[in-house]
C-alpha positions in Angstrom: 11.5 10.1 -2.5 8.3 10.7 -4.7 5.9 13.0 -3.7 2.3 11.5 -4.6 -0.8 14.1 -5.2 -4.1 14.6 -4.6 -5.5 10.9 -3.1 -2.8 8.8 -3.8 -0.7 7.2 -1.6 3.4 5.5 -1.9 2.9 1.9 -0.2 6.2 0.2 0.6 5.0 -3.3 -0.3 5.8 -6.0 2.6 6.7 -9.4 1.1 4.7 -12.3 2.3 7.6 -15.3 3.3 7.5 -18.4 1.5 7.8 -20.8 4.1 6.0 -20.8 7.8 7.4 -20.9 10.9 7.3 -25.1 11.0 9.5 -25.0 7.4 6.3 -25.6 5.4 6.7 -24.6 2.1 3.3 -22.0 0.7 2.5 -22.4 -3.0 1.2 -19.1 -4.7 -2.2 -20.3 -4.5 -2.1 -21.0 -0.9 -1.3 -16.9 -0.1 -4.2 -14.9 0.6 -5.7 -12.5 -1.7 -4.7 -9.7 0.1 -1.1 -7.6 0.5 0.4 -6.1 3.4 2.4 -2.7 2.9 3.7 0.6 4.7 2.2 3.7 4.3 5.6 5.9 2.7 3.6 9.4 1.7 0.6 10.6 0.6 -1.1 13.0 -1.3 -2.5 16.3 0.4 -6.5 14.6 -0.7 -9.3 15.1 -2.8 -11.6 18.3 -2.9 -15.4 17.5 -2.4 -17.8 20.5 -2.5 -15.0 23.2 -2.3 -13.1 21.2 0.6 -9.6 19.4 0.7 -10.3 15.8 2.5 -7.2 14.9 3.4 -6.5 11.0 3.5 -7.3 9.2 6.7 -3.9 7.2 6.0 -0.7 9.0 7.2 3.3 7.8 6.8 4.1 5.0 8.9 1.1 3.3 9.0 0.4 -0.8 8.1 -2.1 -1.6 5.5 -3.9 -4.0 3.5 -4.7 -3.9 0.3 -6.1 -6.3 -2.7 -3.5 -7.7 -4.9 -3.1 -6.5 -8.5 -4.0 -2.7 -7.4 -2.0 0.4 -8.0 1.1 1.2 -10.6 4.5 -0.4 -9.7 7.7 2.4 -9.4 11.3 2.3 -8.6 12.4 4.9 -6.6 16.6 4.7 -5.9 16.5 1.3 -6.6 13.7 0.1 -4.5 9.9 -0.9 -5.8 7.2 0.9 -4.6 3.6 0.8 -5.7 1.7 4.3 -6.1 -2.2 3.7 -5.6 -5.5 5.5 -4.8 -6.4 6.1 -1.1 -10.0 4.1 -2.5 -7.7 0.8 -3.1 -6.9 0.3 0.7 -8.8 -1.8 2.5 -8.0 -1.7 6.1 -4.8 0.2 8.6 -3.5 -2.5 10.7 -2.9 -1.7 14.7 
């Protein structure tokens, strides 16, 4: 695994499925504009005025985030996107 620094965070992407529940088929343009991920590891923060913040995200968690954000890795063979803690939008409970 990657160890990300300062703010950034490793998000796991979670792929959106094609086709609902009823076997209706979802065009791109019919998915919503934002992505659903898991939180992998993240940075130790930013310093502000002298002070680590560390991230309010931790490993584990669900979030959402706005497509076309953050810089696409593969880590042993799997794709992972590296982003600032800025580009997510929301933790999901």
């Amino acid at each position: 695994m990657i160890k990300p620094i300062g703010d950034r965070i490793v998000i796991e992407p979670i792929l959106q499925e094609d086709i609902t529940s009823g076997g209706i088929i979802l065009p791109e343009s019919a998915k919503e504009m934002l992505e659903e991920g898991k939180v992998l590891a993240t940075g130790a923060g930013v310093f502000r005025d002298g002070q680590r913040v560390a991230p309010e995200v931790k490993a584990g968690d669900k979030v959402l985030y706005s497509k076309h954000v953050g810089t696409p890795v593969k880590v042993s063979g799997k794709e992972v996107l590296v982003m600032h803690e800025s580009d997510i939008l929301v933790i999901i409970s």
